[in-house]
N, C-alpha and C positions, 0 to 999 in steps of 0.2 A: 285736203292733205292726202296723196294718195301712196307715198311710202311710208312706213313706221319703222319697222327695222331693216338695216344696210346689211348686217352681215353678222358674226361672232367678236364680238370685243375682247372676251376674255372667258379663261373658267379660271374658277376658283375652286379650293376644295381644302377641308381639314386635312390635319396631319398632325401625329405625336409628337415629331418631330422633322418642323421643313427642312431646318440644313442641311439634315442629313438623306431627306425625302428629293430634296432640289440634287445633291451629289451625288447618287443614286442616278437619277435622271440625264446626269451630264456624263456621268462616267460609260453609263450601260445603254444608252440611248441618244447619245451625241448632245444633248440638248447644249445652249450656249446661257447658262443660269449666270443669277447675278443674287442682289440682295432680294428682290421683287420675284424670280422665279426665272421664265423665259418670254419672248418677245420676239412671236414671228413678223417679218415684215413681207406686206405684197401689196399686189396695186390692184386698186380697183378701175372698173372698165373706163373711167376716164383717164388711168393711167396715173393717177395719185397715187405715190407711197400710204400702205395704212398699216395697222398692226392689230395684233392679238394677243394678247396678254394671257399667259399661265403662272399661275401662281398658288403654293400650298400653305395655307394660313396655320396658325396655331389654333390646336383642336379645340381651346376655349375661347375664341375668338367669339367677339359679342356683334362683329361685321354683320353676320350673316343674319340676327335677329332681324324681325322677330320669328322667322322661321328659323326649324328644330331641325333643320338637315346638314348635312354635312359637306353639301355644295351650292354654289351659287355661281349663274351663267349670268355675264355682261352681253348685251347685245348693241351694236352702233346700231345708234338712229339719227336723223336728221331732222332739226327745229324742236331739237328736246322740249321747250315749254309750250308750244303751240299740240306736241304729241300728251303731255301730263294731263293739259284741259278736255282735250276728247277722252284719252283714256277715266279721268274721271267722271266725265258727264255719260260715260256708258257701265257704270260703276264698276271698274276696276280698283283695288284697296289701293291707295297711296302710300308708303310707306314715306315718313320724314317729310323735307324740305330739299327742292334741288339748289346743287353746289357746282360752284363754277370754279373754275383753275385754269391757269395757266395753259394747262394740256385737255379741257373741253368741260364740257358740263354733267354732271348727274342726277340722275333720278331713280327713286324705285316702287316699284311695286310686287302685288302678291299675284302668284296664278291662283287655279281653285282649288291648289290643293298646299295652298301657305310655302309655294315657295318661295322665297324673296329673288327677286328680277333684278341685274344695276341696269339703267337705261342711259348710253352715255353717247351724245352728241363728240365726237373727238376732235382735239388739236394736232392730231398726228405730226404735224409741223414742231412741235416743242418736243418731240426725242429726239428730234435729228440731232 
């Protein structure tokens, strides 16, 4: 397996308050927010539509355990379950069980300094 990660999937990041964190962002900085945040799209070099997802959670959100920070970065990868088994046989923490949907798969893990990872295989095809 000789890619792991594709690109930026997403950030994520606490906030007091998103609605008005996300309206803020649309208003003063063009962004095109919805319920989820914002959701750039571009193509990758085979010319695929993909996306990046920004989104400000609520400040007690339990998402981001079991890290204690106040952000959390998605990264695309490809063969999410084939990348879970390497990353763990070179002991990287696993956090959970990976979750499949519609729109791709997830996984996560810790870096070394507990921050939690999403590692997510995408369906880019299910926003269109």
């Amino acid at each position: 397996m000789e890619k792991r990660v594709t690109g930026i999937g997403g950030v994520f990041f606490k906030s007091k308050n998103p609605d008005a964190t996300k309206e803020w962002y649309k208003n003063h900085l063009g962004l095109n927010t919805d319920n989820y945040g914002c959701t750039f799209w571009w193509q990758n070099e085979k010319g695929e539509k993909c996306s990046t997802q920004w989104s400000p959670f609520k400040a007690d959100t339990s998402y981001f355990s079991p890290s204690e920070k106040d952000f959390m970065f998605n990264y695309r990868v490809e063969n999410l379950e084939e990348l879970l088994k390497i990353l763990k046989e070179e002991g990287v923490t696993i956090v959970g069980e990976m979750e499949t949907y519609d729109y791709g798969k997830f996984g996560w893990i810790l870096d070394p300094e507990g921050n939690k990872i999403e590692l997510w295989e995408p369906v880019d095809s299910a926003f269109l």
